[in-house]
C-alpha positions as CSV (number, residue, x, y, z in Angstrom):
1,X,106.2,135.6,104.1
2,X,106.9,131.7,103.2
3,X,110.5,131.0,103.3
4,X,111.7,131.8,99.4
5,X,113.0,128.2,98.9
6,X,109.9,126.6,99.8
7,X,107.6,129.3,97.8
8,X,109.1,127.6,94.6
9,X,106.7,124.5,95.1
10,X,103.3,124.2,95.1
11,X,103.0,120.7,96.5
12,X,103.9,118.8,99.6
13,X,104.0,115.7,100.7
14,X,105.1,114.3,103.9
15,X,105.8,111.2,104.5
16,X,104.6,110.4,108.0
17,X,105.5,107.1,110.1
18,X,102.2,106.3,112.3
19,X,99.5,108.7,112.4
20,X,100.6,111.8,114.7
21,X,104.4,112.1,113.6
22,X,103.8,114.6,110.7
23,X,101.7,116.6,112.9
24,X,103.8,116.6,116.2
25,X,107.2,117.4,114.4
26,X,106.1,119.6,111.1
27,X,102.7,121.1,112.8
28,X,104.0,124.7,112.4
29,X,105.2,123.7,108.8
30,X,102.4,122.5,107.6
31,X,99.9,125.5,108.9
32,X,102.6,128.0,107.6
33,X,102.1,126.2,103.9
34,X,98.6,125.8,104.0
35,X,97.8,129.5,105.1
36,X,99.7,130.8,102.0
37,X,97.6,128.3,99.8
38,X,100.0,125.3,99.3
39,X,98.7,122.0,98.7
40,X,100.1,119.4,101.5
41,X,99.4,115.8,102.0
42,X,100.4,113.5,104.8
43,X,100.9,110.4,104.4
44,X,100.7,107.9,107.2
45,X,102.7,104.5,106.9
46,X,102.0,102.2,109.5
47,X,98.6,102.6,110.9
48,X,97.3,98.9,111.8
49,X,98.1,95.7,114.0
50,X,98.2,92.1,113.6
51,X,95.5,90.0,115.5
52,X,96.8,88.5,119.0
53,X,99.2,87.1,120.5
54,X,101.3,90.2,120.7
55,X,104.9,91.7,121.7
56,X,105.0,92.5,125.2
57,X,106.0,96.3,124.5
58,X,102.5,96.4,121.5
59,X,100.9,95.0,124.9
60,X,102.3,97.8,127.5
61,X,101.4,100.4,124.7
62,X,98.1,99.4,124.7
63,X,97.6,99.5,128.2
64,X,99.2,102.6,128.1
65,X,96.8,104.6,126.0
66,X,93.6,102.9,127.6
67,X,92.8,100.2,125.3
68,X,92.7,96.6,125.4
69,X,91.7,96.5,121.3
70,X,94.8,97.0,119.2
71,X,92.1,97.3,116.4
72,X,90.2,100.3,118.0
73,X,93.1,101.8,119.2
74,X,94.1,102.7,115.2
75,X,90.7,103.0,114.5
76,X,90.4,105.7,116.7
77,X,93.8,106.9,115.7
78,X,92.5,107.4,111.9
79,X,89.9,109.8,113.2
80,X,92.1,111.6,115.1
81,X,94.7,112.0,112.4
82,X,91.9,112.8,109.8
83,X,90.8,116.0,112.4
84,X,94.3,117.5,113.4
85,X,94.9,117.6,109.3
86,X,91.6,118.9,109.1
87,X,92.2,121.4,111.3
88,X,95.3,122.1,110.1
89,X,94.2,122.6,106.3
90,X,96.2,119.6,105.0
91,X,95.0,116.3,103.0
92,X,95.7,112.7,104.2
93,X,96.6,109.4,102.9
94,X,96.5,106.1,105.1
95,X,98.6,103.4,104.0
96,X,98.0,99.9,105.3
97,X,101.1,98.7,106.5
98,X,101.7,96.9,110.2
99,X,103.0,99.0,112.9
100,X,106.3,97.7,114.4
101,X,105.7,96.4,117.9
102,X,103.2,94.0,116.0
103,X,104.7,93.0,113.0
104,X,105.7,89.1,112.9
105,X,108.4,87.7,110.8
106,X,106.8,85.9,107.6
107,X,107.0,81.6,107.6
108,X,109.4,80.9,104.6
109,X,106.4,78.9,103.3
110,X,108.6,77.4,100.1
111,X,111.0,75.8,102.5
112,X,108.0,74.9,105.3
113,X,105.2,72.3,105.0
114,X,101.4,73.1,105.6
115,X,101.8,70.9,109.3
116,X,104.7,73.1,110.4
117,X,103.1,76.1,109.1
118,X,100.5,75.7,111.2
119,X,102.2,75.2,114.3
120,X,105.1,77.6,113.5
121,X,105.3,79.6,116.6
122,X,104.9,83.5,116.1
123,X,108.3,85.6,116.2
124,X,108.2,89.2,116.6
125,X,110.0,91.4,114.6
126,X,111.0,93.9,117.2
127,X,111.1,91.4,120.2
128,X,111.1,94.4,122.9
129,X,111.4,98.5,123.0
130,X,115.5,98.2,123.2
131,X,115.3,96.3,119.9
132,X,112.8,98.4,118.0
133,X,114.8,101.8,119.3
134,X,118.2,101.0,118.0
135,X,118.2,102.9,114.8
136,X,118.6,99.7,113.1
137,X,115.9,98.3,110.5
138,X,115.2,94.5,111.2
139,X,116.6,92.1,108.6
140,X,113.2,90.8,108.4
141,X,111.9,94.2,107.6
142,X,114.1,94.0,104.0
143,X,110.8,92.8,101.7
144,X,108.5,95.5,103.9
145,X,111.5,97.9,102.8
146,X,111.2,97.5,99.4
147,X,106.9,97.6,98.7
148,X,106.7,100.7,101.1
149,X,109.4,101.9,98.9
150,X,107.3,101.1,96.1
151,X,104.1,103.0,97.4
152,X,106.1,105.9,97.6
153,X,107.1,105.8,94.5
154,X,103.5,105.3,92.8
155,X,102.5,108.3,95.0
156,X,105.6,110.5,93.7
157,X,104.7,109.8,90.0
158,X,101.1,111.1,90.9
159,X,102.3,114.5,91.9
160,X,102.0,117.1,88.7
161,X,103.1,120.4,90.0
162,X,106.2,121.0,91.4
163,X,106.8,118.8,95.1
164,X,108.8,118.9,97.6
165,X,109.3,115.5,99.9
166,X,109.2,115.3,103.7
167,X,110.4,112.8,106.0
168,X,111.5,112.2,109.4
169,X,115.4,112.1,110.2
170,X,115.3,109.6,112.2
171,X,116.2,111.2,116.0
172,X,115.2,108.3,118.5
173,X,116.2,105.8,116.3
174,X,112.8,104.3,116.1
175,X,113.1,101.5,113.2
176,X,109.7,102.8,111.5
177,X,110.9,106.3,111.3
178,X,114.2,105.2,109.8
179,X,112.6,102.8,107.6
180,X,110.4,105.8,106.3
181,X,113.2,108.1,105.7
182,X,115.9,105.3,103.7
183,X,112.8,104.7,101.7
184,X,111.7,108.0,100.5
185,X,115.8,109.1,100.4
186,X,116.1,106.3,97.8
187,X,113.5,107.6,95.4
188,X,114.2,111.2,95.7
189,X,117.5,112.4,97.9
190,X,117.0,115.8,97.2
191,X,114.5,115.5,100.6
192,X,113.6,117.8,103.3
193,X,114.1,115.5,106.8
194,X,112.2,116.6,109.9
195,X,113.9,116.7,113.5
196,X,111.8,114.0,115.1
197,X,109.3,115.4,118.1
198,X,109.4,114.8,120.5
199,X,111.8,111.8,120.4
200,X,114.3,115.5,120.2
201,X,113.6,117.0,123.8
202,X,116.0,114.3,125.0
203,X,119.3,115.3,124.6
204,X,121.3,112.7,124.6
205,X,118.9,111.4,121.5
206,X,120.1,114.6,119.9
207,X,123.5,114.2,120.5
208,X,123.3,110.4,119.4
209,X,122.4,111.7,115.7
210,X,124.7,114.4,115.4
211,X,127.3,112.2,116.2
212,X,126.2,109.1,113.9
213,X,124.8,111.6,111.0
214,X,127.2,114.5,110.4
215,X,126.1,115.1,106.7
216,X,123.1,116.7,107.6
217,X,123.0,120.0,108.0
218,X,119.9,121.9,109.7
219,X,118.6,124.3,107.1
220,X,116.2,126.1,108.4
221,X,113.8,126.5,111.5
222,X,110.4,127.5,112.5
223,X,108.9,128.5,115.6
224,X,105.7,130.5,114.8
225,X,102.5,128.7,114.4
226,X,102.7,127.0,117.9
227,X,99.0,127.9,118.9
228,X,97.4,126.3,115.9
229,X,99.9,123.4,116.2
230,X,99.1,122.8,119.8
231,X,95.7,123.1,119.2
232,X,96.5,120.1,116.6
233,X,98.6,118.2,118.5
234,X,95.6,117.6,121.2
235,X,93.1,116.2,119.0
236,X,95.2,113.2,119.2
237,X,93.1,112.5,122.3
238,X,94.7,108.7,122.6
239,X,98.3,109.4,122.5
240,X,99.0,112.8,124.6
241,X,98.6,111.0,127.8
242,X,101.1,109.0,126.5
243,X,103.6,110.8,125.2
244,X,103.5,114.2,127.5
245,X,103.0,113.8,131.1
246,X,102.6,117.7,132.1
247,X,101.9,120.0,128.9
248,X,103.4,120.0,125.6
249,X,106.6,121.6,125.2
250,X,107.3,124.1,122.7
251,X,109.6,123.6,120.7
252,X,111.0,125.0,117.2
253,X,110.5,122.5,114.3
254,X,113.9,121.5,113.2
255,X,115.0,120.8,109.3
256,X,117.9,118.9,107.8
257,X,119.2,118.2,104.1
258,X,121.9,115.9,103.1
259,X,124.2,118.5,101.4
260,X,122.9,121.7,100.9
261,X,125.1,122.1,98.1
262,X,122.4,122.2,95.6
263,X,119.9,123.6,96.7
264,X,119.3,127.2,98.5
265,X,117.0,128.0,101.3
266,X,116.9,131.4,102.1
């Protein structure tokens, strides 16, 4: 039986970071709706690169998960995100915006000339891991903010039935997930936010959250599904090498809200 809260919609939509994170930390979720005939869509934010030079960390990433073409690498990525949703019953959506540990600041081109534009030398947004980890969004990120809160906000007046919005909460403090989640907050806060996987088996990543984000309150759990999200979680055949060194862990998929004055879940 679908938790009595979430029966009351007919739509979902999560908004997903890069193109795995909807999967890895709502995989259970997202069966569970789909098996009782809800519609769900994922959509995927940041899912390409910038052409070379890049950041050292976009460089140890690739070298991490076997490529030496930032371009194949998401290519490969799409398809692998297009069969776990398949799999899993749910639609997708690929946005086209750049990943962080390639995205350049922008050349104030009113203040520069065509010479110095073309020997500006290329700055990094998120110079190294420690940067791009803090839970901070880059200054330079402010314009990026504001358009990817503007996609969301074409897709939300798309939706007909009623929908209920997904994001992550932002565990890790990776600057894309918390990017993601102050966007879709700001054009609908009455938002489910996922516990981030598995950013959340570290503890002291937990703790960091609790402590920073009070205000949320976990508001309900779900452990069952695992088989059929593990399944999933494997067709992303270029990151699990990365990201789990022995097996996957199971874990139960974690959900906060803001103030559950409002609204009731159970």
């Amino acid at each position: 039986m679908l938790n009595p809260f979430l029966e009351k919609f007919q739509n979902f939509v999560f908004f997903s970071p890069h193109l795995d994170d909807a999967v890895l930390s709502c995989g259970s979720l997202i069966y569970e709706l789909t098996s009782h005939s809800k519609e769900v869509l994922v959509v995927s934010i940041f899912t390409r690169s910038t052409q070379p030079p890049n950041s050292t960390q976009a460089e140890e990433f690739l070298d991490e998960c076997g490529y030496l073409d930032a371009g194949k690498l998401f290519s490969d990525r799409k398809t692998e995100d297009i069969n776990a949703l398949t799999y899993l019953g749910a639609k997708y959506l690929h946005l086209k915006f750049i990943d962080a540990a390639w995205r350049v600041v922008e050349p104030n081109i009113a203040n520069s000339s065509q010479f110095r534009l073309r020997n500006i030398k290329r700055q990094h947004v998120y110079k190294d891991a420690r940067v791009q980890f803090s839970g901070r969004i880059s200054i330079h990120d402010k314009r990026l903010k504001r358009i990817v809160g503007e996609e969301f906000t074409a897709i939300a007046n798309r939706q007909i039935q009623p929908t209920l919005y997904l994001a992550p909460v932002g565990v890790g403090g990776h600057a894309d997930h918390i990017l993601v989640r102050d966007a879709v907050l700001k054009i609908n806060p009455e938002v489910i936010l996922w516990e981030d996987f598995p950013y959340n088996v570290a503890t002291a990543d937990i703790d960091k959250f609790r402590k920073e984000h009070a205000g949320y309150i976990n508001v309900f759990n779900l452990s069952k599904n695992w088989l059929q999200k593990n399944q999933a979680i494997k067709l992303y055949k270029s990151q699990v090498p990365v990201l789990f060194k022995k097996e996957i862990p199971k874990t139960a998929e974690k959900y906060y809200f803001r103030s559950s004055k409002n609204l009731k879940f159970e």
